[in-house]
N, C-alpha and C positions, 0 to 999 in steps of 0.2 A: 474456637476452631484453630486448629494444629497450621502454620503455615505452607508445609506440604499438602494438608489437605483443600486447604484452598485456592494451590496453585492449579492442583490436577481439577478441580470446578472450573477454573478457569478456563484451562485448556479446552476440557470438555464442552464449556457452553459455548465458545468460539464454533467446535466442530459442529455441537448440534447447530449453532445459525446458520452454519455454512450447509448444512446438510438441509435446510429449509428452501431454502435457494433452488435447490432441484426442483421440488416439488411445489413448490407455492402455487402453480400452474393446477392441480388437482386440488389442493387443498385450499382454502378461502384463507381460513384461519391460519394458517402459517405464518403470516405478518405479523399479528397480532402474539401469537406466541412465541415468534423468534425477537419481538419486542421486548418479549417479559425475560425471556432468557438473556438479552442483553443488560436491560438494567440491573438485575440480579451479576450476570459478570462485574459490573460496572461498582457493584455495591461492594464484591467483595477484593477487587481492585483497592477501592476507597479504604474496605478495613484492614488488606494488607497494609497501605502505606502507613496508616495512622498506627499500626503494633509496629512496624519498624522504623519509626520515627524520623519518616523522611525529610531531611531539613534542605532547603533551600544554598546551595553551594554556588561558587562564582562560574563551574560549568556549567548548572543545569540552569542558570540565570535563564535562558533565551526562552528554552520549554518553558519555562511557567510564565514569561511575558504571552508568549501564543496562547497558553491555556488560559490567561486571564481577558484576550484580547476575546477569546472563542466564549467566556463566560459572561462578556457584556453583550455579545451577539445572542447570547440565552436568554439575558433580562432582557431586552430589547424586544428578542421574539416574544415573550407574555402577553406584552402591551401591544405587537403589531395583529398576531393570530384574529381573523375576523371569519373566518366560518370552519367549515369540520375536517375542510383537504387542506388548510394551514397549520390547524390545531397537529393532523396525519402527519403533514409533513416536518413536522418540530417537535413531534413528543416520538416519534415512532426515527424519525430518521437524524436530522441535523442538531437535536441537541445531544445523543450519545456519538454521532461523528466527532464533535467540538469537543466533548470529554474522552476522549480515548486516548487524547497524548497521553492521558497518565498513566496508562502503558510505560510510555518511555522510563517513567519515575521507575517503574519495576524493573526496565532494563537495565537502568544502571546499574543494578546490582548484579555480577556477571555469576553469581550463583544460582541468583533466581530466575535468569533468562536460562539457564545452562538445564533446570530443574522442568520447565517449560518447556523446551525442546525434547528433552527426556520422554516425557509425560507424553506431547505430541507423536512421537518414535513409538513410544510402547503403545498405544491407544489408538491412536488415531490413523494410522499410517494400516493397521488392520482393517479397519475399518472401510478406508479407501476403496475398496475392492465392491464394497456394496452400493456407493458412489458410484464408482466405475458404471455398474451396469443402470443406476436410477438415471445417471445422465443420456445415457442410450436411448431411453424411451421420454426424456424431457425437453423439452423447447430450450431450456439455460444448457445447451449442449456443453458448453464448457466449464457445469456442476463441477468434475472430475479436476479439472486443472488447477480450477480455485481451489477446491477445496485440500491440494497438495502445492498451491502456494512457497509452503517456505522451501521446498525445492530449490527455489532459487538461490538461498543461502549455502542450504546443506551443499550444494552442488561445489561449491566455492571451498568447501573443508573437505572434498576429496581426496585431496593429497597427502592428507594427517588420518587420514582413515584405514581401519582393515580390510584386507582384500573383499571380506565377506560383504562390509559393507558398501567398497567401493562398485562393488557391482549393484547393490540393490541400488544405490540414490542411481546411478546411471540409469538401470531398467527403469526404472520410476519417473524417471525422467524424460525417456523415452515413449514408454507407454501416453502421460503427459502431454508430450509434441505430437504424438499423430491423435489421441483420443479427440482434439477437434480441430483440423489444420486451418478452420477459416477461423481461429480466434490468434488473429497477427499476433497480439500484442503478446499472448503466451508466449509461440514462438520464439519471437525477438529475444524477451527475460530468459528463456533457456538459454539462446544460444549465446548472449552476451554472459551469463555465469558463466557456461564454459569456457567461453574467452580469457573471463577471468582467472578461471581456474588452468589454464593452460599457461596462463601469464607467469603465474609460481615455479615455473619448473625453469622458467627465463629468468627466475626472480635476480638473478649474476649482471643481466645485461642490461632488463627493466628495472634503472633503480628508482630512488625516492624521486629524484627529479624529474622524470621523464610520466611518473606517475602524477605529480603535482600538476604536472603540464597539462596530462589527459582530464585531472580532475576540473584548474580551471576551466578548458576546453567545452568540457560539459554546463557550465553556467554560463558560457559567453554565447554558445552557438545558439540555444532560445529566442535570447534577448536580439545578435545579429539579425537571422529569419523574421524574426517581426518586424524589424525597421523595416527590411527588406520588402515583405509582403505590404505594409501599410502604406510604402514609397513606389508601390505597384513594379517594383522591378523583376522582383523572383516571389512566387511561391511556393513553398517544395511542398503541399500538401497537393497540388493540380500536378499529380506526377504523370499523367496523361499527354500533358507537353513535353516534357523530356525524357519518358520510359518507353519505347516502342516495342509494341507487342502485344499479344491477348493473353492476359492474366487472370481468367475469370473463375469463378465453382459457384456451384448450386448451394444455396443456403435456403435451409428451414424457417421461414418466416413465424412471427409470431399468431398466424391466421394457420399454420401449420399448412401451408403453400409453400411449394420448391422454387424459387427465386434465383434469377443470376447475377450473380455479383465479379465485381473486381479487384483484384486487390489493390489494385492502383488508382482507385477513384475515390474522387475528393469529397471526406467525411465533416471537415474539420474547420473550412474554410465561412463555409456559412453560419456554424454555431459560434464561431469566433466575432462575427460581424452582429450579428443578434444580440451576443453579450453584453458586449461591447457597448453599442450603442443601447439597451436598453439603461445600463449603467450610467450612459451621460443622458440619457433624455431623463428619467427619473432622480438626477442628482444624487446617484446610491453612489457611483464609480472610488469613492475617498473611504467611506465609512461600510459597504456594505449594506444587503439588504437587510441584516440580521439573520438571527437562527431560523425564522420563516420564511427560505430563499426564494427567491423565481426570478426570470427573466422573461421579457414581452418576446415570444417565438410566433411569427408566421407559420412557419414550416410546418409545427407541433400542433397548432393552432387547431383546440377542439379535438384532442387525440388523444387515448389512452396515456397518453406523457405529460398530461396539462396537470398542473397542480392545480392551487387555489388559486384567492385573490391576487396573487402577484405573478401568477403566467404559471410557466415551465418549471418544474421545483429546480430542476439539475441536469445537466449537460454529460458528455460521456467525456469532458475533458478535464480532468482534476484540478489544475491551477487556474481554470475557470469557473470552478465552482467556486473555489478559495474566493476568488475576486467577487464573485455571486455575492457571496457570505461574509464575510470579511474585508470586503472592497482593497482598495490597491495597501492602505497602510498592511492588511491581513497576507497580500502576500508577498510584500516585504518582509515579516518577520519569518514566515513560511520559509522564506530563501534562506536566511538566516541560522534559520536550525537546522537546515540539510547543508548549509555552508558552512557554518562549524562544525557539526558531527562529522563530514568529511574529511575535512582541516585537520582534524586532533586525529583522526584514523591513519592519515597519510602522513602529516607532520609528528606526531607524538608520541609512536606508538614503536616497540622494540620487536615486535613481528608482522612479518609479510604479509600474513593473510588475515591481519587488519587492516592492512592500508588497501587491501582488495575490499574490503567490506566498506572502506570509505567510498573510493572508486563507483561502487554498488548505488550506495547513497547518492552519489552526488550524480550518478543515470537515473535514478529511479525520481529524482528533481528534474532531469533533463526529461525524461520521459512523460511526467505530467502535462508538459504544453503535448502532449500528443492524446492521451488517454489518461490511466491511474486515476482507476474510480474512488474518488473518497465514499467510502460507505464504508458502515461499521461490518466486515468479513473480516475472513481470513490473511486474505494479501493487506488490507490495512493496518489489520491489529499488529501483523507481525513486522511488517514495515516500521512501525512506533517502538515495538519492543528491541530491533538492533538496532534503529538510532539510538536510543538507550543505551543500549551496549557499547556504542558510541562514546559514549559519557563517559565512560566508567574509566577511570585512570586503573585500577586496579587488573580491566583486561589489558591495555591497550600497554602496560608494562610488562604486562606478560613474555616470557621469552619464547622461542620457537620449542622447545621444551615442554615446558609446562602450557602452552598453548595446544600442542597434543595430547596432552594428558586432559583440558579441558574438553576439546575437541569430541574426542572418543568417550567420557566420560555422557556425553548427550548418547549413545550407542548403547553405553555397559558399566552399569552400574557398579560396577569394584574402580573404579577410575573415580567415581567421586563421591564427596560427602556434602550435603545439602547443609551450608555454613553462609551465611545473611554479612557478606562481606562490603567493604566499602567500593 
């Protein structure tokens, strides 16, 4: 297999999983077959890296301690799995979550992500449109969002873009933000890219340091709100206390009942405590439950969300699952690789709209104590793929020059040539 040809497979079974997502609500089988399409992605990941002989370097040290840490949480799951919703939940979900850093290993290569992207733009960005309308009539209302995901980046290389294109990622992005306005968290990631991407035209005034600033900012204010909340003083998830007014809209329930909701009511606060304490009643909290995750949930308790023998498979809070799975060492390292990819973006790097893509990374960390579903998708996979990019000394030297050329080249193929660089 040509290594073009197996980037565009890539890409592609990404979109078919993601395009499963819609539908899984009609179709049984969709699980099962967005399963098969993943370990096949996953397979030809594994033979990209072994034809480009990816060796282990002093930056990408940290990913592979995480991949190593996520592959003893695999052997562990073998031995813990004890009936057919542990077996579901480890063969079908959290052991191709735990392998999908190796994404990242592809990132680093700023050709092969750039090829990726390409392939995503020509293929799959057509495709959206039939997205568009499957999510219309599915329960997963925000099908459409996900499934244009790296939006969130493209948004950020606006600035290095053609007019022609500079309109489409906007529409796209537009269409995006309202195709389902009760899904916050879309929201937020649009309008914080923009942010981002607005920040470049200030790039004179906003320098290196004041970005440093924002990055730390980002890994401190987590950790602050937690002391916070566990010291019962503040906490900003109970925004009901200090946001006055009626924030509410009718959502589509999974019983396909019109519900009212708020956007200012506390999601976050209970799964937090559940975790938590399932984690020290159980003595998982250090090591993890392994790749056969669950936590003991009340709430959940006997509901379409119940895994197997160990509770709850997963949470809708990312850096909680981490801890589910990986326990506190797991997301120590977790920090670790969105704290260096950050680091070497904002400190290391000879163009702007790298250190915005660290910026990115180092929200998209901050954002997990909030949501940031680890599941094998779209927003995951690509999430892995520019921390990658991350890595790659070879982008992050890049100058503001040749950074538009690589830029545009993800658009129009006469900008670039598919070259397996360091």
């Amino acid at each position: 297999m040509k290594l073009k040809t197996g980037l565009l497979f890539i890409t592609l079974f990404i979109g078919i999983k993601q395009t499963l997502f819609v539908v899984e609500e009609y179709w049984n089988a969709s699980t099962y077959i967005g399963g098969a399409v993943s370990y096949l992605l996953m397979i030809i990941v594994l033979y990209i890296l072994f034809k480009i002989e990816m060796q282990i370097t002093r930056l990408n040290l940290i990913l592979f301690v995480y991949l190593i840490w996520g592959c003893i949480a695999i052997l562990r799951g073998f031995f813990e799995a004890e009936d057919y919703w542990d077996w579901k939940v480890f063969l079908l979900y959290n052991f191709l979550i735990m392998l999908l850093p190796l994404v990242s290993l592809l990132g680093s290569k700023n050709k092969i992500t750039q090829e990726i992207l390409f392939t995503y733009v020509k293929y799959l960005f057509p495709l959206s449109i039939i997205v568009f309308f499957l999510s219309l009539k599915s329960i997963n209302t925000d099908g459409f969002a996900r499934f244009v995901s790296p939006i969130y980046y493209l948004i950020i290389f606006i600035p290095l873009l053609s007019q022609k294109w500079k309109i489409r990622i906007v529409l796209i992005a537009v269409v995006s933000f309202f195709s389902c306005i009760d899904s916050r968290s879309n929201l937020i990631r649009i309008l914080f890219s923009f942010g981002l991407m607005s920040v470049y035209y200030l790039r004179h005034i906003i320098n290196k340091k004041i970005l440093e600033f924002i990055r730390i900012l980002l890994f401190i204010i987590p950790f602050s709100l937690f002391i916070l909340a566990v010291s019962g003083i503040f906490n900003v998830f109970d925004m009901d206390s200090y946001i006055k007014g009626d924030y509410s809209y009718t959502e589509n329930t999974k019983t396909g009942e019109n519900e009212d909701q708020s956007f200012t009511s506390d999601t976050r606060t209970f799964i937090y405590e559940e975790e938590i304490q399932s984690g020290i009643i159980r003595n998982t909290w250090l090591f993890g439950e392994s790749a056969v995750a669950g936590y003991i949930s009340e709430t959940f308790f006997e509901s379409i969300y119940t895994g197997g023998s160990k509770g709850r498979s997963a949470s809708e809070v990312g850096i909680l699952n981490i801890f589910n799975s990986l326990g506190l060492i797991g997301v120590v390292i977790y920090t670790l690789v969105f704290f260096y990819a950050s680091f070497l973006c904002v400190n290391r790097s000879r163009n702007y709209i790298c250190k915005l893509l660290g910026i990115f990374i180092a929200f998209k960390w901050f954002y997990s104590w909030i949501e940031e579903f680890t599941d094998f998708d779209m927003n995951y996979f690509f999430l892995w793929l520019i921390i990658g990019l991350c890595f790659s000394e070879s982008f992050r030297t890049m100058t503001n020059k040749e950074l538009t050329i690589w830029v545009r080249g993800i658009f129009d193929k006469r900008y670039r040539k598919l070259e397996v660089t360091p």
